[in-house]
Structures are given as structure tokens and as C-alpha cells.
C-alpha positions in Angstrom: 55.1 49.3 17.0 52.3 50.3 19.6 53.5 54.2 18.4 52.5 53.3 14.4 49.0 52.0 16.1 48.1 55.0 18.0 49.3 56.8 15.6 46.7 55.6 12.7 43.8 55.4 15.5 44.1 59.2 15.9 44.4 59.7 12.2 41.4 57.7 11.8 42.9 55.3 10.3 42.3 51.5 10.2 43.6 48.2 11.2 44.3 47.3 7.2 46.9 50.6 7.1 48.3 49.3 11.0 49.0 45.6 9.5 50.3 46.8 6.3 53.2 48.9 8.1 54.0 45.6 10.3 54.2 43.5 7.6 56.5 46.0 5.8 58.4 46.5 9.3 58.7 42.5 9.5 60.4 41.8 5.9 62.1 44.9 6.4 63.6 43.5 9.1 64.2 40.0 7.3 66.2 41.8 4.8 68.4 43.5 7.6 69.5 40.5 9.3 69.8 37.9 6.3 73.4 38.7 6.2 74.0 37.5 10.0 72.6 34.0 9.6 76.2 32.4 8.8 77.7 34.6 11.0 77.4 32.5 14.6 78.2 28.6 12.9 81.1 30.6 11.2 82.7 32.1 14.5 81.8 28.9 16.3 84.2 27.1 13.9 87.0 29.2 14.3 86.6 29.9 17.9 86.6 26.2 18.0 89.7 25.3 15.5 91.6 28.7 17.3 91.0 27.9 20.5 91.9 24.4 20.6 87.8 23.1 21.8 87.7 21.4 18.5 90.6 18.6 19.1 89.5 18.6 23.0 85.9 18.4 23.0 85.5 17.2 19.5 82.0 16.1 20.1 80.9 18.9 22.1 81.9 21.7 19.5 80.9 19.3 16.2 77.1 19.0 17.8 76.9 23.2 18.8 78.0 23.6 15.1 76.1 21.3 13.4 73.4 22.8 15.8 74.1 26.6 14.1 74.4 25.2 10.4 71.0 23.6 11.3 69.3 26.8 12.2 71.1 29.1 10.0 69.9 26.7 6.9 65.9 26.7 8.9 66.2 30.7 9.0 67.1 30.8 5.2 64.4 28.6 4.6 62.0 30.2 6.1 62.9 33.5 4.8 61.9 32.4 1.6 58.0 31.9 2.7 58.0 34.8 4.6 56.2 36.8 2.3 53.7 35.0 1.4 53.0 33.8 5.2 52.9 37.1 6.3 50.7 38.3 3.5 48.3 35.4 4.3 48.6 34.5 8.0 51.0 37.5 9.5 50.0 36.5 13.2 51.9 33.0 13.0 54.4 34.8 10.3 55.4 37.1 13.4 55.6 34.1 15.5 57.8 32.0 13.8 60.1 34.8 12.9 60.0 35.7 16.4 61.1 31.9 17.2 63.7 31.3 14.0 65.1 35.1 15.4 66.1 34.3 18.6 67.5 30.6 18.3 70.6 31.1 17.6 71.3 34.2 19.9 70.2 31.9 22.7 72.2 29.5 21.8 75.3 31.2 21.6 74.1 33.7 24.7 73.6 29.7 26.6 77.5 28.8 25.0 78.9 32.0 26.5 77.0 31.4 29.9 78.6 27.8 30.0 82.1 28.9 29.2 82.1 30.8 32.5 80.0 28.0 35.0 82.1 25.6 33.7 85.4 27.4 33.2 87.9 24.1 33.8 86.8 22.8 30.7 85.7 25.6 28.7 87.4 29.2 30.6 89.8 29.2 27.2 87.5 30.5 25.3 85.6 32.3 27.5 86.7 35.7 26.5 86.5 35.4 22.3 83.0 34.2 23.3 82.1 37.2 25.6 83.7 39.5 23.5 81.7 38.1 20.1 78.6 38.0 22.5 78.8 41.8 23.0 79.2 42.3 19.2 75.9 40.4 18.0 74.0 42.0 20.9 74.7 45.3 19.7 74.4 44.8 16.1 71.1 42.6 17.1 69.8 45.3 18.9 70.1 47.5 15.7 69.3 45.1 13.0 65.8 44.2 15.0 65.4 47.9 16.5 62.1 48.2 14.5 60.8 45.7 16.5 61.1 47.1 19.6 59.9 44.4 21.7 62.2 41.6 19.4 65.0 43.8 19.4 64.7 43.5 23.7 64.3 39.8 23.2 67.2 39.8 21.1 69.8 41.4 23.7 68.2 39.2 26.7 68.5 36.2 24.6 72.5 36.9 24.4 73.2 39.0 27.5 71.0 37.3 29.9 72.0 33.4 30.2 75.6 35.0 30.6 74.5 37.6 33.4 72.5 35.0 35.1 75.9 32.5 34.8 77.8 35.7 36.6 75.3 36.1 39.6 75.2 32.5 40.3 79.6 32.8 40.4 79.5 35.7 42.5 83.2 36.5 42.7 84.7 40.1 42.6 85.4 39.8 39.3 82.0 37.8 38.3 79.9 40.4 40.0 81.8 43.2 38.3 81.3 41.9 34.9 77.4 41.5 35.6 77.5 44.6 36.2 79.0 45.9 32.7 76.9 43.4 30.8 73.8 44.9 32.6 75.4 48.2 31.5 76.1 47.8 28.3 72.6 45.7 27.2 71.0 48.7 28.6 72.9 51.2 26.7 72.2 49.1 23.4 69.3 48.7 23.8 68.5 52.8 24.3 70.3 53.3 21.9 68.1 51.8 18.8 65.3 53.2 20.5 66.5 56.3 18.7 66.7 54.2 15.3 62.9 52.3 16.2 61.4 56.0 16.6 63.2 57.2 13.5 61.9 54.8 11.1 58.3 54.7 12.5 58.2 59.0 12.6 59.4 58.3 8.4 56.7 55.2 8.0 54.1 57.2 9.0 55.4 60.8 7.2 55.5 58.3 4.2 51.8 57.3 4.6 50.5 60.6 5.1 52.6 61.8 2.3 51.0 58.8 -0.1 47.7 59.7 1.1 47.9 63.1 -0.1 49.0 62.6 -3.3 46.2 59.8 -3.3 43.6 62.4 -2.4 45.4 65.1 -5.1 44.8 62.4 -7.7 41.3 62.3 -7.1 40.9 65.8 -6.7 42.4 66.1 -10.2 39.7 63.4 -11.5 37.1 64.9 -9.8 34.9 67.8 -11.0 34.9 70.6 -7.7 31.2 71.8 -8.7 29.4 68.5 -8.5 31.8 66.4 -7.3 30.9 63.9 -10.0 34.1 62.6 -12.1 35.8 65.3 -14.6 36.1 64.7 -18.1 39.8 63.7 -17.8 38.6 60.6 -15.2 35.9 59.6 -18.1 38.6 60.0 -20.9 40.6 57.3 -19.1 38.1 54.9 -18.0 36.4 55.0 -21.1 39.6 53.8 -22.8 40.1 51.3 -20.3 36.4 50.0 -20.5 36.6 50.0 -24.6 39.4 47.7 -24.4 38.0 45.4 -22.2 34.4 45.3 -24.0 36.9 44.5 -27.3 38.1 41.3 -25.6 35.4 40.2 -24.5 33.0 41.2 -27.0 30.3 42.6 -24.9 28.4 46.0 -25.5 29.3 49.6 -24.1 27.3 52.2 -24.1 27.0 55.9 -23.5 24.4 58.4 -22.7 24.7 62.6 -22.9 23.2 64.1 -21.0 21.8 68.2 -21.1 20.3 70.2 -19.3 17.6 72.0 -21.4 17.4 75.8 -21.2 20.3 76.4 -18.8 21.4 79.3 -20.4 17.8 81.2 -19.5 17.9 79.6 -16.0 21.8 81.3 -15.4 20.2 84.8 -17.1 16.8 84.8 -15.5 17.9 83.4 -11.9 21.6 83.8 -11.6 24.9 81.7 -11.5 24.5 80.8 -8.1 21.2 78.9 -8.8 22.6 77.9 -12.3 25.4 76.1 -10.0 22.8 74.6 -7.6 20.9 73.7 -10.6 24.2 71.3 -12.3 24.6 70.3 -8.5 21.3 68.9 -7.9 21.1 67.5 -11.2 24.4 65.9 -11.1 23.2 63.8 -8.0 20.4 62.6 -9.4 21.9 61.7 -12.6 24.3 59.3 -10.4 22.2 58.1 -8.3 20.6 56.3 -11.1 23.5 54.5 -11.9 22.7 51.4 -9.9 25.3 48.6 -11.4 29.5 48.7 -10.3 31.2 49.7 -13.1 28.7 52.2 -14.6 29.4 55.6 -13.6 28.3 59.2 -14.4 30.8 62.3 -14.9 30.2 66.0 -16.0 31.5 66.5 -19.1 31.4 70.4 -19.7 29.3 73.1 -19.3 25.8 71.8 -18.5 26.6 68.2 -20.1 26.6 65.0 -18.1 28.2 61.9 -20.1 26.9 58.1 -17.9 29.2 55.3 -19.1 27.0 51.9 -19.2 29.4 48.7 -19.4 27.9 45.9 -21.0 25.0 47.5 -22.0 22.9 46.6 -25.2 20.4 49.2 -26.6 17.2 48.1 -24.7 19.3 48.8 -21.4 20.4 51.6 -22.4 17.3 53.2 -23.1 16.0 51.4 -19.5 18.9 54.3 -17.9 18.1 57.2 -19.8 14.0 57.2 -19.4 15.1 56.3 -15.3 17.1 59.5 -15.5 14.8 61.4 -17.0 12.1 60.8 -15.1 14.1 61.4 -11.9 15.3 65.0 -13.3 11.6 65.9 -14.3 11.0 65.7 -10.2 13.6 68.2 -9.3 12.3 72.0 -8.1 14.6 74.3 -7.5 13.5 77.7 -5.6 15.0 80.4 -7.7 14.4 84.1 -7.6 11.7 84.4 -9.7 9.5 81.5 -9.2 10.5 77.9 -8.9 12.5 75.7 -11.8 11.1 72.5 -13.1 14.5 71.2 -14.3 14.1 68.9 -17.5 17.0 67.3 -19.7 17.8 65.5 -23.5 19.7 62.5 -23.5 21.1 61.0 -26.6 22.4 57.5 -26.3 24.0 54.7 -28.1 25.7 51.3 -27.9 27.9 49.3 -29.5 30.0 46.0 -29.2 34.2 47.2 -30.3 35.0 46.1 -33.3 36.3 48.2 -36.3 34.8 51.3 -35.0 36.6 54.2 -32.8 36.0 55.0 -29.7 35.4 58.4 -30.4 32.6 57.2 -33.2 30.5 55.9 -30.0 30.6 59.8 -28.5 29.8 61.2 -31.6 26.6 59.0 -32.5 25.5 59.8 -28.7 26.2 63.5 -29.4 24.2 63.4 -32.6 21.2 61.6 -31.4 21.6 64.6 -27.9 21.4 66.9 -30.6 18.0 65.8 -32.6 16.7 65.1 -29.0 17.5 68.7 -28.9 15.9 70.0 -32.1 12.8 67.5 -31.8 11.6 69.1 -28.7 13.6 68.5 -25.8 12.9 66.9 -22.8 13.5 63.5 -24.6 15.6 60.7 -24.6 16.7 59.3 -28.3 18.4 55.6 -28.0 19.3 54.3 -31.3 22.6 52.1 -33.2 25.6 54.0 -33.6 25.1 53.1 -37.5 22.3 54.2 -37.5 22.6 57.4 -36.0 26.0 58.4 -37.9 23.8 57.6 -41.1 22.0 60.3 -40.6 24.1 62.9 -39.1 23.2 66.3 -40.1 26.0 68.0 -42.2 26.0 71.3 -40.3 25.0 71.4 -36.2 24.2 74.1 -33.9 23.7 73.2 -30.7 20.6 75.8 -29.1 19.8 76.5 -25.8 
């Protein structure tokens, strides 16, 4: 566990990834030991029935198995909340898992323990119980390996009540089977070291992996000249947006944006400047956008498309004349003298109904285009009925 949070730290990354992958290492492990929890009342019973304990110390074995149905049927209970305690409060989720865990261990590592102080009574059984002891340790200490410091707690809960029975005895043959129990819980227990370091290396392998596909999709979405969204990003969002403003009936609008006379700036002061130019410009444009949800994107060329959710007409037009007047103050220092960047911006909004999506570009497109031919350095706002009405039959864009 503390590997997984260094780890992150010198990745830079933060406490929301760290709890994430201890969350998914703590139902992990829920899901690895479900299968033991009828394991220890089962063996109990026919240790007991086998054994003869039953018939002779009918109470005694009827409470220590009521005892493991008990917790087995607490641990499946809690199982089923674990999720949702762990997503909501995974401090006391640890906790209690930590507790429901190492119950019955103990109390079968506390059985075993007994069978050997108080072998008169119960010495018949003492090997099927030290021999079934051995077994859950070591499958304990590989269910749990993940958690490194449970799967410890795990082994000692089994292996210690029995070693400190054997110390307290200390025959030749006591004192030589303290010593193989001390043995063998430490060989266990390096052993799912090996496992613990595994799964964490792949965890973390896993996250970098995911992170890099994350930061591929946005590199994908993401226009490498301006670093503004790409045309594919605005394709999608404005699908998704159009869909939403449909069910709930509220406006969306859009605003074109170009760059007037870009063609002369590339001829007269380079591509270099001509990029500088689109880079400068792009910033400003999105640093206009002021409300979550809005966004600007290039959309080709020298084009900047600014997606405006719930937007009527007078806010649309609010955007565009912000924009413009924040493009009419940018100077760029170009090779022959300075460039006083200006734009035309055709806009237009509509609340989904019968109309296309694609009708919503193409009024904003049309009214970019008489901004274009009435001047320039404009911004035309109007109805998308109102500008498709008058769409001109044959258009040229011009520089």
C-alpha cells in the first residue's frame, strides 16, 4: 500500500488517484476471500462430529460453531455494503473489514492454541486443528497479500495464539514446533510479498497506461496550433448540447468566427506570424467565453466556431461584440510594420425543434458571410429563419 502512495506522490499525482486504487485493492480483496467465509464453521463441524468433541463436549463445540456461523453470516452481510461504505466513508469501510477479517482466524488461531494448553480434554484434535491452522494461514496470507499489513494480521491472528500456547508448554517437542510455526508464518508471509508487489507494479502500469490514452484522447480533440478544441471535439459536443437544448427546450447558439484578411497577413508577413496570428486570436476568442458549458474551438483554416448553450439572440450578440472588441486590441509585430488584427462574426440561435442541427451552422455561416461582403470587421446576429430566408443562391467566400 505505502509503495502505490509514493508511487503517485512522485508522479505527481493526488490523494483522489491514492484512494481510488485502495478502494479497488479493498473489494478486490473482498471478492478473493468470499469463498472462505463457510470454510472454518464447516471444518469446525466435522472436526467436531470426526473427532468425537461433538458427543464429549457437546456445549463447548455447539457455542464455537454457532460462534463461526455467526460471523461467517456478519462477514456476508457486510460484504454486501461494502461498496457503497467504502465509496462514502472508506476510512471506517477499511476498519470494519479489517475487524469482520480477522475474527474468525482468531478464533480458530485461539481454538488451536487451546487444544495444546489444555490437551487432556481437547489433545485429540489437536493435530487436524494445527494442520487446518497451517492451511488458512497460507491461503490467508495470499488471499489478503494486497494488503500487506492485513495479510500480516492475518497469519498472526492464526499462528500466534498457537505459538504463544507452545512457549508457555516448553517441552522438547513444544519448543520445536514453535519453532516450525515461527518458520513457516515467516516463509508465508514472504512469500505474498512477491504477489503484493506484483499487483501494485500492474495497478500502477494500469494507471499510467489509462492516463495516456486519456491524454491521447484529448490530444485527438484538441487543435496542436491553438490548442483550442478541433472540429472533431465541436462535432460531438454540439450533438450532445443539441439534444439536451431539445429536452429541455432552451436556446443554443453559435457564433463563426474569421479572421479578416488572413490571407494578405500569411503573404505579406509570413506563415510563422500567420500562426502567431490564429494563436493569439484563438486565446482571446476563449477567454471571452466566461459561462461553463460555452466553449470556443477552431474550426478550419482561419475560422473559430464559440458554442453558447442556452443562449437567446440578445446574448448572443452580448458574445460576439465582447469578442470583437477584444480582437480589435490585438498587435502583432510582424515584418513589415505591426498588424491590427480584426474579425466577422456571424451568429445565430435557435431553440431544437423541427430544424437540423446542421441548419443552425449554416444560418451562422450565412450571416459570417454578409458580415464578410458588408464590410467586415462586424458582427451580424440575427434568427436562423431569418437568415436562411435570405441566403444568397451562389457564395464565395473572399479574403
Amino acid at each position: 500500500m505505502m509503495w502505490v502512495v509514493d508511487t503517485v506522490a512522485a508522479t505527481g499525482g493526488s490523494l483522489n488517484v491514492t484512494q481510488q486504487f485502495a478502494q479497488r485493492a479493498l473489494l478486490e480483496t473482498m471478492q478473493r476471500t468470499k469463498s472462505g467465509i463457510l470454510v472454518y464453521p464447516v471444518l469446525w463441524l466435522f472436526i467436531g462430529l470426526l473427532k468425537g468433541v461433538a458427543p464429549a463436549h457437546f456445549t463447548f463445540w455447539a457455542i464455537n460453531l454457532a460462534l463461526f456461523f455467526l460471523t461467517a453470516l456478519g462477514r456476508c452481510c457486510f460484504n454486501r455494503m461494502l461498496g457503497t461504505l467504502a465509496q462514502n466513508h472508506f476510512g471506517i469501510a477499511k476498519s470494519c473489514f479489517v475487524v469482520v477479517s480477522l475474527a474468525q482466524p482468531l478464533h480458530w488461531g485461539l481454538l488451536t492454541a487451546l487444544t495444546f494448553a489444555d490437551a487432556a480434554h481437547y489433545g485429540v484434535i489437536q493435530v487436524p486443528m494445527l494442520l487446518v491452522g497451517c492451511g488458512i494461514a497460507a491461503a490467508g496470507s495470499l488471499t489478503y497479500s494486497i494488503l500487506r499489513r492485513l495479510a500480516i494480521a492475518f497469519i498472526a491472528a492464526v499462528l500466534l495464539p498457537l505459538l504463544v500456547s507452545l512457549v508457555l508448554a516448553p517441552t522438547e517437542d513444544n519448543l520445536l514446533l514453535s519453532i516450525l510455526t515461527l518458520v513457516f508464518g515467516i516463509y508465508i508471509n514472504r512469500a505474498s510479498t512477491h504477489i503484493a508487489s506484483d499487483y501494485w507494479s500492474a495497478l500502477h502500469h494500469e494507471s499510467l497506461l489509462a492516463d495516456n490514452v486519456k491524454a491521447m484522447e484529448t490530444l485527438s480533440l484538441t487543435d496542436s496550433l491553438t490548442t483550442l478544441p478541433n472540429r472533431r471535439y465541436f462535432d460531438a459536443q454540439f450533438e450532445t448540447e443539441w439534444c439536451r437544448a431539445h429536452r429541455q427546450q432552451t436556446a443554443l447558439a453559435i457564433l463563426i468566427i474569421d479572421i479578416d484578411h488572413f490571407k494578405a497577413i500569411n503573404d505579406q508577413h509570413g506563415h510563422d506570424v500567420g500562426d502567431m496570428c490564429l494563436q493569439t486570436t484563438g486565446k482571446v476568442i476563449a477567454s471571452q467565453i466566461l459561462r461553463a458549458g460555452d466553449f470556443a474551438a477552431r474550426y478550419g483554416g482561419e475560422e473559430f466556431i464559440v458554442l453558447l448553450c442556452n443562449a437567446d439572440l440578445a446574448a448572443t450578440r452580448e458574445v460576439a461584440i465582447r469578442i470583437m472588441d477584444a480582437v480589435r486590441q490585438i498587435a502583432i509585430a510582424g515584418a513589415n510594420g505591426t498588424i491590427h488584427v480584426r474579425c466577422s462574426i456571424g451568429g445565430s440561435a435557435v431553440i431544437p425543434g423541427l430544424t437540423a442541427p446542421s441548419a443552425l451552422v449554416k444560418a451562422a455561416d450565412v450571416l459570417l458571410f454578409r458580415a464578410k461582403q458588408t464590410g467586415r470587421d462586424r458582427a451580424i446576429v440575427a434568427d436562423l429563419q431569418d437568415a436562411l430566408a435570405t441566403t444568397p443562391q451562389d457564395q464565395t467566400r473572399s479574403e
